[in-house]
MIGUVEX-265822 format. One record per residue (C-alpha): y, z, x. Coordinates in steps of 0.02 Angstrom, whole numbers, padded with zeros to 5 digits, always signed. Layout:
BEGIN
YZX/...
***
This chain:
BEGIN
+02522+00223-00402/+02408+00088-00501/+02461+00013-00647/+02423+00027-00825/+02359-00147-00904/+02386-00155-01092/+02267-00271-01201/+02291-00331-01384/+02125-00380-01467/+02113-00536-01511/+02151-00615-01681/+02066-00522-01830/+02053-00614-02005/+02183-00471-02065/+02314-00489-01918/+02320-00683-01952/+02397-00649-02127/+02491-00470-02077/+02388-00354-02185/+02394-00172-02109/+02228-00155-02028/+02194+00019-01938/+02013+00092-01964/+01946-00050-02070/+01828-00128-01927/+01848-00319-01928/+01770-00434-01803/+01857-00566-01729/+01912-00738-01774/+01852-00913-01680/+02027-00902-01643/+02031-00708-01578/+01878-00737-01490/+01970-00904-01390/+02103-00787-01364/+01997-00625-01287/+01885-00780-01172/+02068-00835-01124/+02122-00673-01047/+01957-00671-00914/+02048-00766-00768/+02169-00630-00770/+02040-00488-00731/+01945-00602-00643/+01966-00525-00470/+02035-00363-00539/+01921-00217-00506/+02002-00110-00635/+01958+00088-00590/+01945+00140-00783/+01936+00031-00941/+01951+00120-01091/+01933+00028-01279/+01958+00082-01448/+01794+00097-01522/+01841-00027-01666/+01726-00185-01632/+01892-00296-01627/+01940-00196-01457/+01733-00177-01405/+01730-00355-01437/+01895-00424-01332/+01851-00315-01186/+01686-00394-01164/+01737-00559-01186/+01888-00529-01057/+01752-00473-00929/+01798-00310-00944/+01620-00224-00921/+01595-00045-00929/+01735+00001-01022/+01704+00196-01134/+01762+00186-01322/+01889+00324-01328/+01940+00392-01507/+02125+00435-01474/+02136+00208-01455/+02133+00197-01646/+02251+00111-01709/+02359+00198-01831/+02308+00259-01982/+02414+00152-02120/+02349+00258-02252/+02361+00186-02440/+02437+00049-02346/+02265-00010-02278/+02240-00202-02299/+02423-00230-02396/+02563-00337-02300/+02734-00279-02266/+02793-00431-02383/+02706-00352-02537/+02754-00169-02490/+02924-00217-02482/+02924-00291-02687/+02938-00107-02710/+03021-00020-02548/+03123-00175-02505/+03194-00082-02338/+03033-00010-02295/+02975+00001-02128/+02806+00092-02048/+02932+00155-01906/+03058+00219-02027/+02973+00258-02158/+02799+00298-02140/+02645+00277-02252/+02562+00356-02408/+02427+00450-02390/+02257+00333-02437/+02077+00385-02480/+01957+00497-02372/+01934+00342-02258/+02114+00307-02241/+02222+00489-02264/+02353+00399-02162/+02484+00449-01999/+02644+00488-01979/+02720+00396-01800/+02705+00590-01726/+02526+00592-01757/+02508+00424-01679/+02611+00480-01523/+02500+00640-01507/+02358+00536-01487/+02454+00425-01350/+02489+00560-01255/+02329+00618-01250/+02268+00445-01196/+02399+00444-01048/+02378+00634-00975/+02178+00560-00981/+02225+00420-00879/+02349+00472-00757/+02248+00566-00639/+02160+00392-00617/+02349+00284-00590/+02395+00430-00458/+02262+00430-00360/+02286+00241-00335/+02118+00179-00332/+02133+00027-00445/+02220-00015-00629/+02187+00074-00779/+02137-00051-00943/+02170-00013-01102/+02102-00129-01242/+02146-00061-01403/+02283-00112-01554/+02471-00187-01590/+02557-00039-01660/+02442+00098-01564/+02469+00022-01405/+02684-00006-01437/+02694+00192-01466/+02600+00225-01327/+02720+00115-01217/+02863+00225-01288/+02781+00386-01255/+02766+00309-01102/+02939+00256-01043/+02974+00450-01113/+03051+00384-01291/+03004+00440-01468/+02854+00356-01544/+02974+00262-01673/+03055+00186-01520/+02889+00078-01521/+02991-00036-01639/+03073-00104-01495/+02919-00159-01436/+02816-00328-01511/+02658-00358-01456/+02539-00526-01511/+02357-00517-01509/+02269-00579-01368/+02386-00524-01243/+02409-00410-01077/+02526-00303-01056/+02601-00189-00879/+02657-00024-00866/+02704+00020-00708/+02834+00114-00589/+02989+00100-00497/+03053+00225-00371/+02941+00346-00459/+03000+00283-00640/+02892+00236-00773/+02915+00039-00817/+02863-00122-00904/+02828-00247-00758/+02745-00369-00910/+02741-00389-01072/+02667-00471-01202/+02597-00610-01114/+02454-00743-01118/+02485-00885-00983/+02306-00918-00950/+02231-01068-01046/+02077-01050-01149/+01917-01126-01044/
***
């Protein structure tokens, strides 16, 4: 079976200074786009058999600059829906709900743009990303890419490994970064995580 390669976007002007950003569609950084060019030696002499982005320009963008060509925006790689927490930080949403937590507690429902998720929503949509994909990992034909966002991409690693979506918690992911799912004995598995060893040309 191939294996599932995980990609963070790189750094967005919002994820520098850990505002909530989920459909708002930044571009990236000087620094994001360093970090997206940094992650090409890695697919370098991959010939991945699917690459699928979020259609959010911060995912369009990474994949291309990874080397990732052909890759199909896919609408279920959104990253979540924060709601009427669009754009605010966990600091300042904590002034009023100092134990709140996205995983635990959720978000408030936003504007027509933004009507927010709950973490069951989320891992609907992750499922429905993985049953696309598996047919492609089983047949064993080459990797499966997925370029898409922090919290989006750490449910869909629980759903995954057969957890809840809230068990995504467990799970931090930095931008600019690849990820492995993989198996064991016919068990699903992280072979790597969260990593970004290759220097920026």
């Amino acid at each position: 079976m191939s294996d599932l390669l995980l990609v963070r976007h790189g750094e967005t002007a919002w994820s520098a200074n850990g505002r909530h950003t989920g459909r708002t569609d930044l571009p990236l950084t000087a620094r994001g786009v360093e970090e997206a060019i940094s992650l090409a030696p890695f697919f370098r002499d991959r010939q991945p058999a699917l690459v699928l982005t979020s259609p959010l320009r911060r995912a369009v963008a990474t994949a291309e600059l990874a080397g990732l060509t052909g890759g199909r925006p896919d609408p279920d790689l959104y990253e979540w829906d924060y709601g009427g927490y669009e754009g605010i930080t966990t600091a300042e949403i904590q002034k009023t709900t100092p134990d709140w937590s996205l995983w635990t507690h959720g978000v408030p429902p936003g504007d027509s743009d933004h009507p927010g998720e709950s973490a069951a929503q989320v891992g609907a949509r992750a499922d429905r990303a993985l049953a696309r994909v598996a047919p492609v990992l089983r047949a064993d034909g080459g990797d499966v890419v997925l370029v898409a966002h922090g919290h989006f991409l750490r449910v869909l690693t629980a759903r995954y490994l057969r957890l809840e979506p809230e068990h995504g918690r467990l799970f931090l992911l930095r931008t600019g970064t690849v990820s492995v799912l993989s198996t064991e004995h016919g068990l699903p598995v992280i072979a790597g995580w969260n990593t970004r060893p290759w220097p920026t040309p």
